[in-house]
N, C-alpha and C positions, 0 to 999 in steps of 0.2 A: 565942591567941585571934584575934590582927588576921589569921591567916594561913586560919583558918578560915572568919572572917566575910567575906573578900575571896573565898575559893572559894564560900562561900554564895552570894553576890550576883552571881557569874560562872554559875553553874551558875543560878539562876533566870534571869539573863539570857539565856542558853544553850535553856535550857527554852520561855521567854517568845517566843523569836526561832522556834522550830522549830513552835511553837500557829499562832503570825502566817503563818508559810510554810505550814503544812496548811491553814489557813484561805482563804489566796489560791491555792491550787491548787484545792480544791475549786469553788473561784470561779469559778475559770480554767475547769475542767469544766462545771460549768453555762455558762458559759455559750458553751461551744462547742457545745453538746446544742443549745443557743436557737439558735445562728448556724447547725446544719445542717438543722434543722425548717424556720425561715423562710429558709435558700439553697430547700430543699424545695417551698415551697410558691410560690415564685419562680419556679423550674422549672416547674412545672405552670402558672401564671397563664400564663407567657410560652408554652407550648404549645398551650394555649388562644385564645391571642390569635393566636398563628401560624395558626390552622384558621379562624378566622373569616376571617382578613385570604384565607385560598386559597377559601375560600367565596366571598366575594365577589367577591373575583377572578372564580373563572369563574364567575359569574354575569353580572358586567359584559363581562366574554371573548363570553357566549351561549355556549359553551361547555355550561356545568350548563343551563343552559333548555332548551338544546336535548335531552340526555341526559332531562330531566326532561318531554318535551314541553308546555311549557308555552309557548313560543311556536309564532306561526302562523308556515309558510311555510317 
């Protein structure tokens, strides 16, 4: 009996440790899913910001005003 109730309590332990490990993987997956959505949408903001920043640019260049004729001269 002591030899069975010790493999009982090894095997639920066993069992118990591999629930906990499926559990933190799946963890683990979400939350890389989250970490490439918002790398994602970092990517684009900073794309964004790069187009205003060359907008402006040539605007301040005269560059764009002038293409756009909007200044005189």
């Amino acid at each position: 009996m002591d030899n069975k109730d010790r493999q009982e309590k090894e095997n639920k332990a066993f069992n118990e440790m591999r629930r906990e490990g499926k559990n933190i993987e799946e963890n683990r997956q979400r939350k890389d899913e989250g970490t490439q959505q918002s790398s994602r949408l970092w990517v684009w903001l900073g794309v964004l910001v790069l187009i205003f920043i060359l907008i402006y640019w040539l605007f301040a260049i005269g560059t764009f005003g002038d293409l756009a004729n909007w200044f005189n001269g």
